[in-house]
Every structure is written in C-alpha cells, then in structure tokens.
KOLFI-993675 format. One record per residue (C-alpha): z, y, x. Coordinates in steps of 0.1 Angstrom, whole numbers, plus 5000, padded with zeros to 4 digits. Layout:
! KOLFI-993675
R     w     v     u
R     Z     Y     X
...
END
This chain:
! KOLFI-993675
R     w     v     u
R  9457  2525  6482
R  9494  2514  6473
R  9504  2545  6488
R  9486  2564  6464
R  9490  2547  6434
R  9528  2552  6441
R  9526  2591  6449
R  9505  2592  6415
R  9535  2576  6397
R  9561  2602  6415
R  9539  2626  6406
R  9536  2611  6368
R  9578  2609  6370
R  9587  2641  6376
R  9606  2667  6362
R  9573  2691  6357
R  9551  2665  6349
R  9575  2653  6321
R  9580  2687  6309
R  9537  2695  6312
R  9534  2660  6290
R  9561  2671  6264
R  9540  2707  6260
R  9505  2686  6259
R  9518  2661  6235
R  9529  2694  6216
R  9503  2710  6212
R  9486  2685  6202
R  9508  2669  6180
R  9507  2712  6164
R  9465  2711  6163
R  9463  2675  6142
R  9495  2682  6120
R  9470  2721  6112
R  9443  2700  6107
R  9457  2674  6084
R  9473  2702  6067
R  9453  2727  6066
R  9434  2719  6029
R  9467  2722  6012
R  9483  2751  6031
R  9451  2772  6031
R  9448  2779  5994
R  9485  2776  5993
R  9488  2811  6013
R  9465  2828  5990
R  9488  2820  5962
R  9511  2843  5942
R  9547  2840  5943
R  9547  2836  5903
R  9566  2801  5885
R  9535  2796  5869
R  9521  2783  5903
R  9547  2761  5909
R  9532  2728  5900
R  9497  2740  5916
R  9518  2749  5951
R  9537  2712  5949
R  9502  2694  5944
R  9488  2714  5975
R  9519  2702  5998
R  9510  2667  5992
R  9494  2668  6023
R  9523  2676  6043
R  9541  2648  6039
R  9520  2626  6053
R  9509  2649  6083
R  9550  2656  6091
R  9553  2613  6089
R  9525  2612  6110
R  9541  2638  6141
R  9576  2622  6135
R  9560  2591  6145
R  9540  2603  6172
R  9569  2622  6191
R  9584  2595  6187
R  9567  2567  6204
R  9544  2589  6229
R  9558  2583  6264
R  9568  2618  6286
R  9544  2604  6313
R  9509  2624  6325
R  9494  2591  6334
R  9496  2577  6301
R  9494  2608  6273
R  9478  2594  6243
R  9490  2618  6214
R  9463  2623  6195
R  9457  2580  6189
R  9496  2578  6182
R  9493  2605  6154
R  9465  2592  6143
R  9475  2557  6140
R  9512  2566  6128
R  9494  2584  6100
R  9471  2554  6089
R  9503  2532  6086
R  9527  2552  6073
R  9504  2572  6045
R  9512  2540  6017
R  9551  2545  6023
R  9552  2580  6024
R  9532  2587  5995
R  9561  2566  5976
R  9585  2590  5987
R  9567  2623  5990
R  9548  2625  5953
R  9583  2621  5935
R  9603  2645  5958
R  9578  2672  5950
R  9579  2663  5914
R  9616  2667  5913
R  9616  2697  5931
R  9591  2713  5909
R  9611  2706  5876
R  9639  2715  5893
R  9618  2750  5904
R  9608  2755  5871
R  9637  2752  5854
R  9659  2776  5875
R  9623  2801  5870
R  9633  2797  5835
R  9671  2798  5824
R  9665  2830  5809
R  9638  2822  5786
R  9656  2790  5777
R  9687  2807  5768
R  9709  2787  5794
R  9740  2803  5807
R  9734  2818  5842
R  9759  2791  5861
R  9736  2763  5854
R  9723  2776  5883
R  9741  2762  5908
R  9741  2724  5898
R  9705  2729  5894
R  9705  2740  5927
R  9729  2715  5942
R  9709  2689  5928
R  9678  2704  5945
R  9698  2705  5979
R  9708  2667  5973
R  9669  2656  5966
R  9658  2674  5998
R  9684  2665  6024
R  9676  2630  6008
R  9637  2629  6011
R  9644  2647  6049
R  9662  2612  6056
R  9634  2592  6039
R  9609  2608  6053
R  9626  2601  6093
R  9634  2562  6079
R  9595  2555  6065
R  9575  2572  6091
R  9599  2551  6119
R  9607  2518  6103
R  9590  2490  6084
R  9615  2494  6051
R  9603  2488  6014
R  9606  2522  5999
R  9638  2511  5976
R  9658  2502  6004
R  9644  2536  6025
R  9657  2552  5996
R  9692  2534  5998
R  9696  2538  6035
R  9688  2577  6028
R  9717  2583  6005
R  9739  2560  6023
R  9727  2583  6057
R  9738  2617  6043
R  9775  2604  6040
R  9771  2581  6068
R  9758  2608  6095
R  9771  2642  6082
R  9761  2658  6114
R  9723  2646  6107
R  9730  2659  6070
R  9741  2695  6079
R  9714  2700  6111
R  9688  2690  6085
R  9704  2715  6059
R  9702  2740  6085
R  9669  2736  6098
R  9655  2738  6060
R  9675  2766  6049
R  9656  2783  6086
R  9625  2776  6073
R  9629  2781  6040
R  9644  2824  6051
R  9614  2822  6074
R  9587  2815  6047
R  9604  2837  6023
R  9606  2868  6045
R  9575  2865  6062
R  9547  2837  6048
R  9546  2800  6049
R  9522  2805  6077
R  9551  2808  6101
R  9565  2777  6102
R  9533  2756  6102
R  9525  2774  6134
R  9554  2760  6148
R  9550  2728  6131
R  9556  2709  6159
R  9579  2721  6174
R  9602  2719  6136
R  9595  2687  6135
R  9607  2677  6170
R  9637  2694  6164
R  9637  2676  6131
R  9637  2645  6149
R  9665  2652  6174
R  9687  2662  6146
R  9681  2624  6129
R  9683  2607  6163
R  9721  2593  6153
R  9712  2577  6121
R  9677  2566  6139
R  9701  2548  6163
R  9725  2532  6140
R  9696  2519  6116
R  9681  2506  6147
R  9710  2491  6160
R  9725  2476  6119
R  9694  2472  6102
R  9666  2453  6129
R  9664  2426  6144
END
C-alpha cells in the first residue's frame, strides 16, 4: 500500500503531470473567468465603436474586474499537483472574498478612464488644441498601469483599499520592470482588440492573466516580504 501511495505521488511530481495540472487548472480557470464574464462582454461585442457608447461599454466591463481578481487569485494559490487540482473552488472562493475590494478599485478606474475616453473623443468639438492629447493620454496610461498593480495587490493581499492604492503608485516607481511588462501586455491587448474584436483576448483570458501575474511576481515578492507579517 505504501508502495503505491508513493508511486502515486512520483506520479503526481512529475514534470508531465505538473505541466497536465497547469493546462487543467487553465482551462478551467478560462471556462469560469467566460462565465463570470460573459454578461458584460456579450452585449459588449455587439456594440458600435461610436464615443457615445463609451459609458455603456465601461458599465458592461464591470464584470471583469472581479472575474480577472478572481483568476489572479486562483493561479495563484492552486498547487501544480494532479492529486490535489481544485481550480474551480479556488476561483470561486477567491472571487467571493475579493469582490468588496475590488469593486473599490475597479468602479473608479473605469470611471476615470471613461472621462478620460470621452474627452479625447471630443477635443474637437470642444475647441481644445490637438496636443492636449497626449497628457490626456499619459494620464490614461498612469490610471491603468496603476489599477493593473491594484488589481495584483487586492485580489492577493488583505490591504484596505487606500493603502492598495498607495503601494500601487509606490510599485510603478519601485518595480519598473513590473511597470513596463504590464505596459506591454496592455498595449498587446489593447492592438489585439482593436484589429480584430475584444473577443480575442477573452479567449485567451487565462492565459493573459497568468502572464499578468508573472510579470507582477517581483513586487508580489517584495510586498510579501516588507509589508506581512
């Protein structure tokens, strides 16, 4: 009987089984972040491109917040072992206690964005000059590569949302690498949605949002290491 039980855990050790768990926990992790998304996204992709939709498109990605808090956490804390793959109860239970803390950080990032949306959709009919542009757009870029840290900080730690907020700033100057991998993963699926749909990168949800986590996996150290007990 011991015998067995040991070859199970070789087995449950290996290289293959670790990399069959990581594709399990996946896909999984890809059909519950669909799900939790899905009423949002769905009416989202029928959408015009037009400014006018902007705040209509920002109260449909409310969702999303939430559902990427919810994978973070469960990549996170799901063990790469065959004999113990629970990904579905880790998302499910990351999502319950994370939602409050989220929320606080989500609902004003998309309200920011969209003014900031809106504005740039209107210098014209404002009568602003053309380079207003670009702080209006560096501001955007600030407000995002910010909530990206938040949004890593709340869905992994126990923080009140003021000091998730400080540690978030502090982070982009603190970690530039985290800063610019984030930057880049954005700007990839920002091009991907706008050349081919916003369909794309949910598909690959999962997958984003694991590589969202590796990128954050220095300041996820440091915090853990400065800022815990």
């Amino acid at each position: 009987m011991s015998g067995a039980a040991h070859a199970w855990r070789q087995f449950g050790d290996g290289p293959l089984s670790r990399a069959a768990a990581r594709v399990y926990t996946l896909l999984v992790v890809e059909l519950l972040f669909l799900l939790t998304t899905l009423p949002g996204l769905l009416p989202l992709l029928l959408l015009s491109r037009d400014p006018s939709n902007l705040p209509l498109a920002a109260a449909l990605l409310v969702p999303v917040g939430p559902a990427v808090s919810a994978a973070l956490y469960a990549l996170r804390h799901q063990r790469p072992d065959v004999t113990d793959l629970r990904p579905a109860a880790v998302f499910c239970r990351g999502y319950r206690a994370n939602l409050p803390g989220v929320l606080r950080v989500w609902v004003p990032t998309l309200l920011w964005l969209t003014m900031l949306a809106v504005n740039l959709a209107h210098l014209g009919a404002a009568a602003v000059p053309g380079w207003w542009a670009v702080p209006l757009v560096l501001v955007g870029a600030g407000v995002t590569l910010c909530a990206a840290n938040a949004l890593v900080i709340t869905s992994l730690f126990d923080f009140r949302t003021r000091d998730v907020l400080r540690l978030a700033v502090h982070f982009l100057v603190r970690t530039p690498g985290v800063t610019v991998g984030n930057a880049l993963l954005l700007a990839a699926a920002a091009g991907i949605t706008a050349v081919f749909s916003e369909a794309v990168p949910v598909l690959f949800g999962s997958v984003v949002i694991l590589a969202f986590l590796r990128t954050g996996d220095p300041m996820i150290h440091l915090i853990r290491k400065e800022f815990t007990a």
